[in-house]
OpenMM code with the backbone's topology and positions (N, CA, C; nanometers):
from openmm import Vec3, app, unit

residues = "UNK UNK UNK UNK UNK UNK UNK UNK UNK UNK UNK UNK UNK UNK UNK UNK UNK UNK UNK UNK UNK UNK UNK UNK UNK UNK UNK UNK UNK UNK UNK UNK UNK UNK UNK UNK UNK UNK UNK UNK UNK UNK UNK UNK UNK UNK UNK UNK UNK UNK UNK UNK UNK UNK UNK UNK UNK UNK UNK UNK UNK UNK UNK UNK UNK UNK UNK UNK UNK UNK UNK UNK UNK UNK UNK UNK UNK UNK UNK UNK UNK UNK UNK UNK UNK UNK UNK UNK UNK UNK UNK UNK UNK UNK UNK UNK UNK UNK UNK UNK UNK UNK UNK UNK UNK UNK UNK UNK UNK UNK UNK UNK UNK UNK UNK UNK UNK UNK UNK UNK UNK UNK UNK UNK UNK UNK UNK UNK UNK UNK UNK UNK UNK UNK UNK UNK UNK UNK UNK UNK UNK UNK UNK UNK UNK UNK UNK UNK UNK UNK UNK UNK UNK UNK UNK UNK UNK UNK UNK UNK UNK UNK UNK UNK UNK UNK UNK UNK UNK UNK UNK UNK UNK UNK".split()
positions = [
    Vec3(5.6199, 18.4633, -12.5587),
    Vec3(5.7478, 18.4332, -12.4962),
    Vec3(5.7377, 18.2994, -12.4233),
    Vec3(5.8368, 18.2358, -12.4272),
    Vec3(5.8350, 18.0949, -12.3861),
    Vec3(5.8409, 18.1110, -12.2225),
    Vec3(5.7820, 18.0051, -12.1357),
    Vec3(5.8314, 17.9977, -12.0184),
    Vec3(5.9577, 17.9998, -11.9648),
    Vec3(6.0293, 18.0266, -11.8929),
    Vec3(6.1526, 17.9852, -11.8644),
    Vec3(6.1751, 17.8459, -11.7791),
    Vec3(6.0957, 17.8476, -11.6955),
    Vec3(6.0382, 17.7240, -11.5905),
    Vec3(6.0195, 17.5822, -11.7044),
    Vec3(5.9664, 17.6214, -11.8087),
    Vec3(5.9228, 17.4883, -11.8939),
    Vec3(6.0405, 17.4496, -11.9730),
    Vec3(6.1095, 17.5677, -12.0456),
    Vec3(6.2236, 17.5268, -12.0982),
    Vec3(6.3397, 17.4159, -12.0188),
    Vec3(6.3448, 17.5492, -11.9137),
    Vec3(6.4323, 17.4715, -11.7779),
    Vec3(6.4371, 17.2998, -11.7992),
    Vec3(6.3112, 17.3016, -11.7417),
    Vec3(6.2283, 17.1497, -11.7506),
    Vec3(6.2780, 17.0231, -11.8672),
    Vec3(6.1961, 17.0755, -11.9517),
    Vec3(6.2816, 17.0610, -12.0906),
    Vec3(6.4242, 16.9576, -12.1267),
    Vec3(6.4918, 17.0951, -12.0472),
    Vec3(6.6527, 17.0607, -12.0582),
    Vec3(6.7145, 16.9022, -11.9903),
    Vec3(6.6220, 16.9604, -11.8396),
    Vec3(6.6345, 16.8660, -11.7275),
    Vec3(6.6300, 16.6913, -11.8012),
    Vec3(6.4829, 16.7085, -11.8873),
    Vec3(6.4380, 16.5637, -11.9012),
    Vec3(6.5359, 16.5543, -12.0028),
    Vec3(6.5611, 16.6046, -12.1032),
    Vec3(6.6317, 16.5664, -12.2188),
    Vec3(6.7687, 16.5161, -12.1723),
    Vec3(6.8071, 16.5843, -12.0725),
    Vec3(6.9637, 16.5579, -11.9993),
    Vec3(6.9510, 16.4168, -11.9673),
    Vec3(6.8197, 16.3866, -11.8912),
    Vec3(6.7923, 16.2761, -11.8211),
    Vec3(6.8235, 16.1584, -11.8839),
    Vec3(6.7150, 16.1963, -12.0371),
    Vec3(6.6780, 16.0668, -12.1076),
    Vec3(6.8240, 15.9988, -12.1954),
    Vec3(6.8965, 16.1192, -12.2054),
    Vec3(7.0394, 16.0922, -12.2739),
    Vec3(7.1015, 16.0041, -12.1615),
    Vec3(7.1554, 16.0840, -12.0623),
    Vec3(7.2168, 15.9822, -11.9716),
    Vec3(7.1611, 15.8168, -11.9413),
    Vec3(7.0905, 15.8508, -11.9735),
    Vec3(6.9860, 15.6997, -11.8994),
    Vec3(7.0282, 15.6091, -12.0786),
    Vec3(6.9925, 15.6673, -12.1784),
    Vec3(7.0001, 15.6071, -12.3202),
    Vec3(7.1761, 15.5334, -12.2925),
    Vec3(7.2658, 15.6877, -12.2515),
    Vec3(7.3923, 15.5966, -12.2247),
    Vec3(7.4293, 15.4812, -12.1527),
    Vec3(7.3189, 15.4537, -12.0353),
    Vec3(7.4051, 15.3634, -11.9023),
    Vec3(7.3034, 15.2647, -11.9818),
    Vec3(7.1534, 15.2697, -12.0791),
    Vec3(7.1666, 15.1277, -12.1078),
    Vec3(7.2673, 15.0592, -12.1989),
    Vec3(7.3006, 15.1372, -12.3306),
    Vec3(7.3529, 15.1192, -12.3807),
    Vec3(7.5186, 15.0558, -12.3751),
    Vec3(7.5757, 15.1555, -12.2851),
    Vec3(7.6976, 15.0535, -12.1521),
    Vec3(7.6877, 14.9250, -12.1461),
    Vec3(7.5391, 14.8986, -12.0982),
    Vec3(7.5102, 14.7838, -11.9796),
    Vec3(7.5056, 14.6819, -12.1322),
    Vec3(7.4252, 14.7245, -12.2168),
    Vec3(7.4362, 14.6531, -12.3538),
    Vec3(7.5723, 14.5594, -12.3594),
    Vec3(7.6641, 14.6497, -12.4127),
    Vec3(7.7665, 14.6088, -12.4608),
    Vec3(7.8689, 14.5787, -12.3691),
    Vec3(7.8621, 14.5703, -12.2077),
    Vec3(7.8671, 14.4914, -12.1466),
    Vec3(7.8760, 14.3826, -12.1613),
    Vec3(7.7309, 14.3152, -12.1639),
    Vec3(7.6124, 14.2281, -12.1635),
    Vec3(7.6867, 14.1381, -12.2973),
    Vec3(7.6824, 14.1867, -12.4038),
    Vec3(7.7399, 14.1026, -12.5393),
    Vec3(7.8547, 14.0764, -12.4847),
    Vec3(7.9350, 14.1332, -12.4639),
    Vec3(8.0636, 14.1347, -12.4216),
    Vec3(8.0924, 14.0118, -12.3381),
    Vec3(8.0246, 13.9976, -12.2863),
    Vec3(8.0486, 13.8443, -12.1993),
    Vec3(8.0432, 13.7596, -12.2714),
    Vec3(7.9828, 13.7457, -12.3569),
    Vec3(8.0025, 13.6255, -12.4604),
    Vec3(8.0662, 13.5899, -12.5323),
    Vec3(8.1794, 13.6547, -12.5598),
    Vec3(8.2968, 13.6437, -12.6018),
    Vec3(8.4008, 13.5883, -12.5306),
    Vec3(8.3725, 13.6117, -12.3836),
    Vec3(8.4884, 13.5319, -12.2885),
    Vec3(8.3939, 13.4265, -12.1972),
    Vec3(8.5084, 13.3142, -12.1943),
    Vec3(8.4456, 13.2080, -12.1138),
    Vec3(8.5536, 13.1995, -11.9603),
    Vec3(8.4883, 13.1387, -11.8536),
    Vec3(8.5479, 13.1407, -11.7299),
    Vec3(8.5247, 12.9815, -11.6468),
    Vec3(8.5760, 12.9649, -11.6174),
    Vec3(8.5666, 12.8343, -11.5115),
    Vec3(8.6725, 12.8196, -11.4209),
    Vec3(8.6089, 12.7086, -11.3372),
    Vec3(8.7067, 12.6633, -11.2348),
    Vec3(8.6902, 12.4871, -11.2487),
    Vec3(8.8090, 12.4109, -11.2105),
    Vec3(8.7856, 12.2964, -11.2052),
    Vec3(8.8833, 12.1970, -11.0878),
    Vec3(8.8536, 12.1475, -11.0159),
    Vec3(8.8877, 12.0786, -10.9210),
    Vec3(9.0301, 11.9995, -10.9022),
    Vec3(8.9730, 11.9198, -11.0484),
    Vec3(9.0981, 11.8408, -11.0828),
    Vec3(9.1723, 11.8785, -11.2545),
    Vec3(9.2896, 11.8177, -11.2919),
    Vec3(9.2728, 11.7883, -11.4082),
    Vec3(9.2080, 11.7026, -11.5155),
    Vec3(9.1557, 11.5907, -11.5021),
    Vec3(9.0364, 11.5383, -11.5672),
    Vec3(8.9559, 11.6248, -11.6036),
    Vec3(8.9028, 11.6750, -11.4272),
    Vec3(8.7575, 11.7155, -11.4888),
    Vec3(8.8051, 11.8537, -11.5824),
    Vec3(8.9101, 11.9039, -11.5659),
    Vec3(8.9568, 12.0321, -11.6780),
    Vec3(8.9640, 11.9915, -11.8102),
    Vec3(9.0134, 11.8697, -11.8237),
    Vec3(9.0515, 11.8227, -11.9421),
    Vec3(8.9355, 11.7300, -12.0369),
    Vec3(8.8629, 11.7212, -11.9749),
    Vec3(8.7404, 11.6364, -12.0239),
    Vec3(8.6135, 11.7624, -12.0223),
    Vec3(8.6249, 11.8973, -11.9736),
    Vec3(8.5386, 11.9582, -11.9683),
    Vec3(8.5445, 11.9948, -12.1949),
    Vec3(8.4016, 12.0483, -12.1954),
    Vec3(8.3588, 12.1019, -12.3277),
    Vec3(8.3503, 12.2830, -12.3481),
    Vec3(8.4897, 12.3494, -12.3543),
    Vec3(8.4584, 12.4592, -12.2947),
    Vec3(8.5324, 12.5491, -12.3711),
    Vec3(8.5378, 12.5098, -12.5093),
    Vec3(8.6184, 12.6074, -12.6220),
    Vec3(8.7749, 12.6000, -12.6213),
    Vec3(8.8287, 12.5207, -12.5270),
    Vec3(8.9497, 12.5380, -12.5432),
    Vec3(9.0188, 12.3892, -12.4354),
    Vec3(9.1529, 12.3648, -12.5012),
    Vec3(9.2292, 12.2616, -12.4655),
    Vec3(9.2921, 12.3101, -12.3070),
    Vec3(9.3544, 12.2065, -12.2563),
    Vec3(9.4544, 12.1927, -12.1751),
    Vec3(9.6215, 12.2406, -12.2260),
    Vec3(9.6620, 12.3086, -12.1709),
    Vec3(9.8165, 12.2895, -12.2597),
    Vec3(9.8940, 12.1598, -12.2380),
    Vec3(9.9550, 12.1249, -12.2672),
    Vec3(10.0219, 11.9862, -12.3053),
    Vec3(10.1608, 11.9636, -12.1549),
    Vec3(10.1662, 12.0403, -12.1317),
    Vec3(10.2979, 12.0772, -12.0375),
    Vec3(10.2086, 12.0558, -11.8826),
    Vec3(10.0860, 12.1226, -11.9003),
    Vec3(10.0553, 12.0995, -11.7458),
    Vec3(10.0221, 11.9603, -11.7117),
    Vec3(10.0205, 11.9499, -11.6038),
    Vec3(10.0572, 11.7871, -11.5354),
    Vec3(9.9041, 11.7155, -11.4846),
    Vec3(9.9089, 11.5759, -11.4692),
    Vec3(9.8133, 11.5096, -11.4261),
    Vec3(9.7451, 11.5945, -11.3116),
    Vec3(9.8819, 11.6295, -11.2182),
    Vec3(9.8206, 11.5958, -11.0663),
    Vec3(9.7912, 11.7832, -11.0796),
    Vec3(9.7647, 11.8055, -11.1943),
    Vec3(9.6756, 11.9734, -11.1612),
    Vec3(9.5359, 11.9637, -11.0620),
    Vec3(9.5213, 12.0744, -11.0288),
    Vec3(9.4426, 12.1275, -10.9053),
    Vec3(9.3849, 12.2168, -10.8961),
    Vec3(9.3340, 12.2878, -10.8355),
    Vec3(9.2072, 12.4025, -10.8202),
    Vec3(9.2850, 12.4969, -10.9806),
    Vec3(9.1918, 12.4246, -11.0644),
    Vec3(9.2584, 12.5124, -11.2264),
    Vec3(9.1564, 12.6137, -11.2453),
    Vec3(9.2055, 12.7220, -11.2857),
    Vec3(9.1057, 12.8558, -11.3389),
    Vec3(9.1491, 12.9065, -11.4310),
    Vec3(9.0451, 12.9109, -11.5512),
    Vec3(9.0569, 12.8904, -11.7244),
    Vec3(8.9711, 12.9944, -11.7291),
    Vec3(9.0105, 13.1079, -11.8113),
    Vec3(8.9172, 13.2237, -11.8806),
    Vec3(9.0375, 13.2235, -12.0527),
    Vec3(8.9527, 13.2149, -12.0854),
    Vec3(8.8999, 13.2345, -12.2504),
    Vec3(8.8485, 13.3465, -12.3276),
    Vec3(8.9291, 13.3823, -12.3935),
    Vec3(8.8892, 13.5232, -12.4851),
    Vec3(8.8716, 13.4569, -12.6025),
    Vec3(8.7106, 13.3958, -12.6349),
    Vec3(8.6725, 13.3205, -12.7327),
    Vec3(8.6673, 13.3774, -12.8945),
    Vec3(8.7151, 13.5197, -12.9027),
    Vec3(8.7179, 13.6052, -13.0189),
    Vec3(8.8478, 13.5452, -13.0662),
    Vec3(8.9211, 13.5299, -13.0466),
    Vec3(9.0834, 13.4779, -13.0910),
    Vec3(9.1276, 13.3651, -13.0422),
    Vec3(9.0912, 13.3043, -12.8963),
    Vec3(9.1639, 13.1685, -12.8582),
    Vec3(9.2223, 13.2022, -12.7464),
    Vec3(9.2792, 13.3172, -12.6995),
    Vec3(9.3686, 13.3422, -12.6391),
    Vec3(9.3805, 13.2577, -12.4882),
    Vec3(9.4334, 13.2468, -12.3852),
    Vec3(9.3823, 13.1605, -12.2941),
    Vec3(9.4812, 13.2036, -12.1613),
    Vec3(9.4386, 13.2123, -12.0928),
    Vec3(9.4632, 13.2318, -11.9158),
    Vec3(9.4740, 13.1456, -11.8081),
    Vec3(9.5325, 13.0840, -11.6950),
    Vec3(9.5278, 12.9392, -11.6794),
    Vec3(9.6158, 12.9712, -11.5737),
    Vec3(9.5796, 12.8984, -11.4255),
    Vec3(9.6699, 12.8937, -11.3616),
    Vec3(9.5798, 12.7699, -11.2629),
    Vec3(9.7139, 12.6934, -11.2027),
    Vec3(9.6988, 12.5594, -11.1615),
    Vec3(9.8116, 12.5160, -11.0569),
    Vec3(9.7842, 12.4610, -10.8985),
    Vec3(9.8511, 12.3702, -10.8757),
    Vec3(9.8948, 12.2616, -10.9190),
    Vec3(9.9989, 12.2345, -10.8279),
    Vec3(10.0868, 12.1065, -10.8814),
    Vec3(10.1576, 12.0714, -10.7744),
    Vec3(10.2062, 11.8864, -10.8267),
    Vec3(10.2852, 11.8462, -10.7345),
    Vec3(10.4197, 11.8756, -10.7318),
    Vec3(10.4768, 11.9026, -10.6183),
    Vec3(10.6335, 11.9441, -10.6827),
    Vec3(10.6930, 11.8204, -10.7165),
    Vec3(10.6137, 11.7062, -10.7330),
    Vec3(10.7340, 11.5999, -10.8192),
    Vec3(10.7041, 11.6292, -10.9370),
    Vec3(10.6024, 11.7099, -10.9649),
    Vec3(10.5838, 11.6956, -11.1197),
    Vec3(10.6797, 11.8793, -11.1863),
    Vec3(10.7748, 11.9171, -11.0954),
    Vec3(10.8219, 12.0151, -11.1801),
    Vec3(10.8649, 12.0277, -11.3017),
    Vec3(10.9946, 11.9250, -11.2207),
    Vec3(11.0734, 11.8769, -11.3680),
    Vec3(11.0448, 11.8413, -11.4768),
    Vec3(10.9414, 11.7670, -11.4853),
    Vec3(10.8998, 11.6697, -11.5984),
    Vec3(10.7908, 11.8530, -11.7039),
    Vec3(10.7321, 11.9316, -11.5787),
    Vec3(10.6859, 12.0424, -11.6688),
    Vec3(10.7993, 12.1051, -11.7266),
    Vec3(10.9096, 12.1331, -11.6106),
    Vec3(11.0474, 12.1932, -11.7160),
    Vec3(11.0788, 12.1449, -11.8050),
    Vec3(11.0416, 12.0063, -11.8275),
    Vec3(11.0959, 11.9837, -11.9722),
    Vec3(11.0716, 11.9985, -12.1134),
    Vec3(10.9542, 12.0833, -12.0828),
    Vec3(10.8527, 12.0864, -12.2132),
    Vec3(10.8712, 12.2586, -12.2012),
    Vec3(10.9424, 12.3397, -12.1055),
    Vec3(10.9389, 12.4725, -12.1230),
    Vec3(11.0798, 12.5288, -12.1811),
    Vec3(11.0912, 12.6490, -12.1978),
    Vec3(11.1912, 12.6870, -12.2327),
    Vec3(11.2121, 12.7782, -12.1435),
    Vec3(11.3275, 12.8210, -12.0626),
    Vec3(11.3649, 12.8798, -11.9658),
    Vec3(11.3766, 13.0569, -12.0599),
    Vec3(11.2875, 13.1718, -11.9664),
    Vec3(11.3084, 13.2950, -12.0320),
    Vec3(11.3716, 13.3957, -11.8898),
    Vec3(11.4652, 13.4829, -11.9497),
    Vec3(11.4976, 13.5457, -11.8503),
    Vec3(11.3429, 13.6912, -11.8726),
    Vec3(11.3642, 13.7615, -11.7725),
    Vec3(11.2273, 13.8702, -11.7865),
    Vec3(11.1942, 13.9122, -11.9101),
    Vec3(11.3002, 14.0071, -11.9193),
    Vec3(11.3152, 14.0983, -12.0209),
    Vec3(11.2474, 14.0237, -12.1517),
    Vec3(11.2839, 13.8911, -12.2033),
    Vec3(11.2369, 13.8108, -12.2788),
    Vec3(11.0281, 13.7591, -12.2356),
    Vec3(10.9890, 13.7839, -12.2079),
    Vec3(10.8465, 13.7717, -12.1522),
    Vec3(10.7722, 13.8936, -12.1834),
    Vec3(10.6496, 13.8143, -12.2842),
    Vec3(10.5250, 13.9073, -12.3121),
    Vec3(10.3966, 13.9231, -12.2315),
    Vec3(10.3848, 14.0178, -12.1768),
    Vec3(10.2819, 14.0183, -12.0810),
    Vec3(10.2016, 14.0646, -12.1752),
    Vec3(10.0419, 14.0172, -12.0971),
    Vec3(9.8766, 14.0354, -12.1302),
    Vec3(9.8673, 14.1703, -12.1084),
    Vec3(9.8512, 14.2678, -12.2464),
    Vec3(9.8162, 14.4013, -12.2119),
    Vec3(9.6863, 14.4327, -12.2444),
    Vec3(9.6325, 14.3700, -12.3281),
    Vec3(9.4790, 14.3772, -12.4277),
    Vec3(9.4284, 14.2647, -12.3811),
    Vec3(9.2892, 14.2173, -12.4024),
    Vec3(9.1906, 14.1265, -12.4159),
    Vec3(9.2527, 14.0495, -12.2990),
    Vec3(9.2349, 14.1190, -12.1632),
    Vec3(9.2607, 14.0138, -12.0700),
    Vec3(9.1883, 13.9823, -12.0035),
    Vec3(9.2126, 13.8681, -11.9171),
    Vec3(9.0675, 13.7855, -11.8672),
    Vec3(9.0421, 13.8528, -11.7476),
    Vec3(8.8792, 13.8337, -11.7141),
    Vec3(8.8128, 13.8386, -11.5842),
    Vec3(8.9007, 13.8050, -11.4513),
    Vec3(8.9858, 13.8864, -11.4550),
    Vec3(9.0832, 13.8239, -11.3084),
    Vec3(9.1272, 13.9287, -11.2203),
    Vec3(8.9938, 14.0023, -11.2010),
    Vec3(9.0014, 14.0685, -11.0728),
    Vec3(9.0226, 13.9748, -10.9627),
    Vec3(8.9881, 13.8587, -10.9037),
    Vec3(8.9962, 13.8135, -10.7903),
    Vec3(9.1055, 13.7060, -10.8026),
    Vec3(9.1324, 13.6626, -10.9371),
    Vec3(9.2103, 13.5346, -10.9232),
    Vec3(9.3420, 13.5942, -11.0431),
    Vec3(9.3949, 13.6446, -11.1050),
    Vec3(9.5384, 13.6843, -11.1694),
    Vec3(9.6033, 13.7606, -11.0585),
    Vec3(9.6929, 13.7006, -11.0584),
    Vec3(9.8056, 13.8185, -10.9796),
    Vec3(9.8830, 13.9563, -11.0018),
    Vec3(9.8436, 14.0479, -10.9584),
    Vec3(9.9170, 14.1406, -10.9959),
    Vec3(10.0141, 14.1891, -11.0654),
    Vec3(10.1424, 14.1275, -11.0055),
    Vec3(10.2614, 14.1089, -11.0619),
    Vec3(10.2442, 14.0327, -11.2218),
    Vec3(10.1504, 13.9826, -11.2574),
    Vec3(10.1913, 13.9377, -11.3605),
    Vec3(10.0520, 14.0211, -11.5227),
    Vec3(10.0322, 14.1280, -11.4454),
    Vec3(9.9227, 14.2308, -11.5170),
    Vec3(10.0274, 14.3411, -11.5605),
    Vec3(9.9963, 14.3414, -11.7470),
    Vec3(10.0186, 14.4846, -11.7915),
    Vec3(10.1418, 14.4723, -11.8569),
    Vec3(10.2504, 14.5419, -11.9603),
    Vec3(10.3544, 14.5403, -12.0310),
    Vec3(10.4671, 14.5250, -11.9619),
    Vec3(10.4601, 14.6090, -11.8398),
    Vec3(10.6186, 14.5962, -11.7175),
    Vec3(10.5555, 14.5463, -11.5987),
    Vec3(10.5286, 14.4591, -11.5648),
    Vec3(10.5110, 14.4160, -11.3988),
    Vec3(10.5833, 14.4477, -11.2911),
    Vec3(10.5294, 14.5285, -11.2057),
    Vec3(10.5939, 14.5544, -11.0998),
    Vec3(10.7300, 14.4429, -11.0045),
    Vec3(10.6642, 14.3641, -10.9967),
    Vec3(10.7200, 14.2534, -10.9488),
    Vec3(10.7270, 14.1109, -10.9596),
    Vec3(10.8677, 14.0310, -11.0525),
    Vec3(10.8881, 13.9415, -11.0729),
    Vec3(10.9401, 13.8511, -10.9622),
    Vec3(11.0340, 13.9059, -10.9259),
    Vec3(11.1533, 13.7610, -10.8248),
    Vec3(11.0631, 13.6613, -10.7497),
    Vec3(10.9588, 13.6568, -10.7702),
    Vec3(10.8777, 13.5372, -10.7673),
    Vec3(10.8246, 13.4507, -10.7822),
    Vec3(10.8665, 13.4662, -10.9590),
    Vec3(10.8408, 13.3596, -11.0110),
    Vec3(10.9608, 13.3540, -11.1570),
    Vec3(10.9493, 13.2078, -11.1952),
    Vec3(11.0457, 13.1401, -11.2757),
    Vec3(10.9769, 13.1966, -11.3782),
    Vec3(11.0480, 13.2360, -11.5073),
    Vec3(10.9575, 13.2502, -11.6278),
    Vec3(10.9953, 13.1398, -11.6941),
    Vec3(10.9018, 13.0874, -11.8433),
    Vec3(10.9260, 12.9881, -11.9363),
    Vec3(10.8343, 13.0208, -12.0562),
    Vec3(10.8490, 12.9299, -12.1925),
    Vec3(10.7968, 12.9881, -12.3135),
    Vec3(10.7855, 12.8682, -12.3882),
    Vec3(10.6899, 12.8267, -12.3769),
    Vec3(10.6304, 12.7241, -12.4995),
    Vec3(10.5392, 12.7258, -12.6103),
    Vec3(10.5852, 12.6978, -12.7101),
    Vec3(10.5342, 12.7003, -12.8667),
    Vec3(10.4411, 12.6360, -12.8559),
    Vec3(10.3204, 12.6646, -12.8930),
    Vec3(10.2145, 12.5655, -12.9329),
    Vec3(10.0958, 12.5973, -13.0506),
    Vec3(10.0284, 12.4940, -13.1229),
    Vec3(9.9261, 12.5704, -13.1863),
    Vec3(9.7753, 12.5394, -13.1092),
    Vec3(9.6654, 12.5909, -13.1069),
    Vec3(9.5633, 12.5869, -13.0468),
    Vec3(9.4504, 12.6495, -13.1149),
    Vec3(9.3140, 12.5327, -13.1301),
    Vec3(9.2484, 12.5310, -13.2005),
    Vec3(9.1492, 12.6518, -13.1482),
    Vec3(9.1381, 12.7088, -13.1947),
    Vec3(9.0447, 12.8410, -13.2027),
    Vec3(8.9312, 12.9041, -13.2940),
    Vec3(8.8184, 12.8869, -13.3003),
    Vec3(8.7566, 12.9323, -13.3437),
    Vec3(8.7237, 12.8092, -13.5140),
    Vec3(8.7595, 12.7418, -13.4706),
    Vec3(8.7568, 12.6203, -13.5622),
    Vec3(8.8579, 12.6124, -13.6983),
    Vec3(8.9735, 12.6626, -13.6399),
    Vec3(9.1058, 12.6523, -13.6999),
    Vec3(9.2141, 12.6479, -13.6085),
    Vec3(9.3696, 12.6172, -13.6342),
    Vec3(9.4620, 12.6094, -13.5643),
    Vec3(9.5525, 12.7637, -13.5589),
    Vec3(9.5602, 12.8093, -13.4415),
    Vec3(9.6252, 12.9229, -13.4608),
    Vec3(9.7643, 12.8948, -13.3537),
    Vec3(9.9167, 12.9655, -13.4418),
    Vec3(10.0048, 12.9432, -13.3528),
    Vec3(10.0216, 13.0109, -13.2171),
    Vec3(10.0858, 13.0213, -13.1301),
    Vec3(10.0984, 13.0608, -13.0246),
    Vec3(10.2486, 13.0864, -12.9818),
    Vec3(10.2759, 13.1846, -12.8783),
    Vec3(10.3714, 13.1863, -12.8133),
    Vec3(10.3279, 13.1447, -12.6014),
    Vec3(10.3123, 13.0666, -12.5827),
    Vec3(10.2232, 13.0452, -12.4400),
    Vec3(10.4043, 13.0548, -12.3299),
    Vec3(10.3274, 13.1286, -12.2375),
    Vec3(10.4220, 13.1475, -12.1324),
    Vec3(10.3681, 13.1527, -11.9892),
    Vec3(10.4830, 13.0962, -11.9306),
    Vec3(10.4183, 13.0297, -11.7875),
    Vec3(10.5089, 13.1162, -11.6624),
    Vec3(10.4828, 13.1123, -11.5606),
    Vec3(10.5406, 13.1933, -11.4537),
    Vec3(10.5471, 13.0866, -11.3891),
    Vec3(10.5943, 13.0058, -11.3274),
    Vec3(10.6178, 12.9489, -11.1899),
    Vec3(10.6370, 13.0198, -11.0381),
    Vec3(10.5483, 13.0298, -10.9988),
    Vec3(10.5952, 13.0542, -10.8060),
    Vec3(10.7338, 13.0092, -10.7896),
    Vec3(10.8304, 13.0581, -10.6941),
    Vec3(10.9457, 12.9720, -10.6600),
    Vec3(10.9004, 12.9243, -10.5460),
    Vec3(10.8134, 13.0130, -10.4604),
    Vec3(10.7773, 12.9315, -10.2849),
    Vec3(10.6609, 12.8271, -10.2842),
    Vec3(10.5825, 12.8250, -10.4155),
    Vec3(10.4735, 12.7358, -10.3623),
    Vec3(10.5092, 12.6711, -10.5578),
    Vec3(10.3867, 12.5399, -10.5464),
    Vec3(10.3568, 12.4396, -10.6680),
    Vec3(10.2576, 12.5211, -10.7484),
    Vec3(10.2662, 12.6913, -10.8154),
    Vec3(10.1382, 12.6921, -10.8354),
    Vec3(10.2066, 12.7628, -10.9788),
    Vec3(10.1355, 12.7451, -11.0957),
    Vec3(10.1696, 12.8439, -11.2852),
    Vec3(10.0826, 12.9247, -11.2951),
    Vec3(10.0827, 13.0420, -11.3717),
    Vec3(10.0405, 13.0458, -11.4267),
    Vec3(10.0820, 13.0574, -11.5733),
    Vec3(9.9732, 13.0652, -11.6619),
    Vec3(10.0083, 13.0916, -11.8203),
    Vec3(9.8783, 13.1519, -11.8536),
    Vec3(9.9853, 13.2042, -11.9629),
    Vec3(9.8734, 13.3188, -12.0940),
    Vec3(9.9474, 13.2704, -12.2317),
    Vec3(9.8711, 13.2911, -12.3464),
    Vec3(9.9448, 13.2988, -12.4399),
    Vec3(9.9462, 13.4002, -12.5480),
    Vec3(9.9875, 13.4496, -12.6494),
    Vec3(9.9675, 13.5334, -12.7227),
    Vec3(9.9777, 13.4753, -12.8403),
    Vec3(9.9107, 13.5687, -12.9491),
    Vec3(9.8829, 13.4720, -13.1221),
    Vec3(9.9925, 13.5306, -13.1905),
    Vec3(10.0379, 13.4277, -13.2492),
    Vec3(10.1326, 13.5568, -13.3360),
    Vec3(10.0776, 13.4291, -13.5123),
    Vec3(10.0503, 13.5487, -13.5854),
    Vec3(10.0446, 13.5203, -13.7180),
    Vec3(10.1273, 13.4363, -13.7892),
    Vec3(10.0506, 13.2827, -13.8578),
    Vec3(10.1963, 13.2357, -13.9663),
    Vec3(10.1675, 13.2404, -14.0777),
] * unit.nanometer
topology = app.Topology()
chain = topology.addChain("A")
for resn in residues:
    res = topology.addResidue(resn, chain)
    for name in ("N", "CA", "C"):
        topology.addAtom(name, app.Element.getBySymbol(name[0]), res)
């Protein structure tokens, strides 16, 4: 007859070694997982725009950009981006946007960036809690990804109280 004490035992380690097999395995694909998205911060626009970092500037944001923060979902292109500005330079960004009322605006529900500390709330997930804070807009663009051009639908939020965008964009197939 078998021990009961040893079986017990047994169970214990086998329980152990599974759980433990899972949290490396987690930590694994974690671990890869980062390499697929890229993150930065950059001071000015130059140094954003001259950086080597998988992905462009959009065409609409302005010289006098400022504390810019760029995450990159390098599997598709996709791109995240938000930036001060001068308020002389609104207009001249309105002119390259297309004015969207809400309802018309695709929010980031999948593959979204590292922005626990820096995306805003309000602008996380299919229905956002809270808009009246910012202007929406929608610009067409294509963007080189993965060493081809893929189209885009890119959309920007404007603050109404302060100079600050953000944008995301989404791929849509041509």
């Amino acid at each position: 007859m078998r021990d009961p004490d040893k079986l017990a035992d047994s169970l214990w380690l086998c329980l152990f070694v599974l759980i433990l097999g899972c949290g490396i395995a987690v930590s694994m694909l974690r671990w890869i997982s980062d390499f697929k998205d890229f993150y930065a911060e950059y001071d000015t626009y130059e140094e954003a725009n001259t950086a080597r970092d998988y992905s462009q500037i959009p065409s609409f944001v302005p010289r006098s950009a400022r504390n810019i923060v760029k995450s990159v979902d390098l599997d598709v292109g996709r791109i995240w981006l938000s930036f001060q500005f001068d308020t002389a330079d609104l207009s001249t960004m309105q002119e390259e946007l297309i004015p969207l009322e809400i309802n018309d605006v695709r929010f980031p529900v999948r593959g979204r960036p590292k922005w626990d500390a820096w995306w805003p709330r309000d602008l996380r997930g299919a229905s956002p809690k809270s808009t009246e804070d910012f202007d929406f807009y929608r610009v067409e663009e294509t963007v080189l990804a993965g060493g081809e051009e893929k189209w885009y639908d890119g959309y920007v939020a404007i603050e109404k109280d302060a100079p600050r965008a953000w944008y995301w964009n989404i791929l849509y197939p041509r």
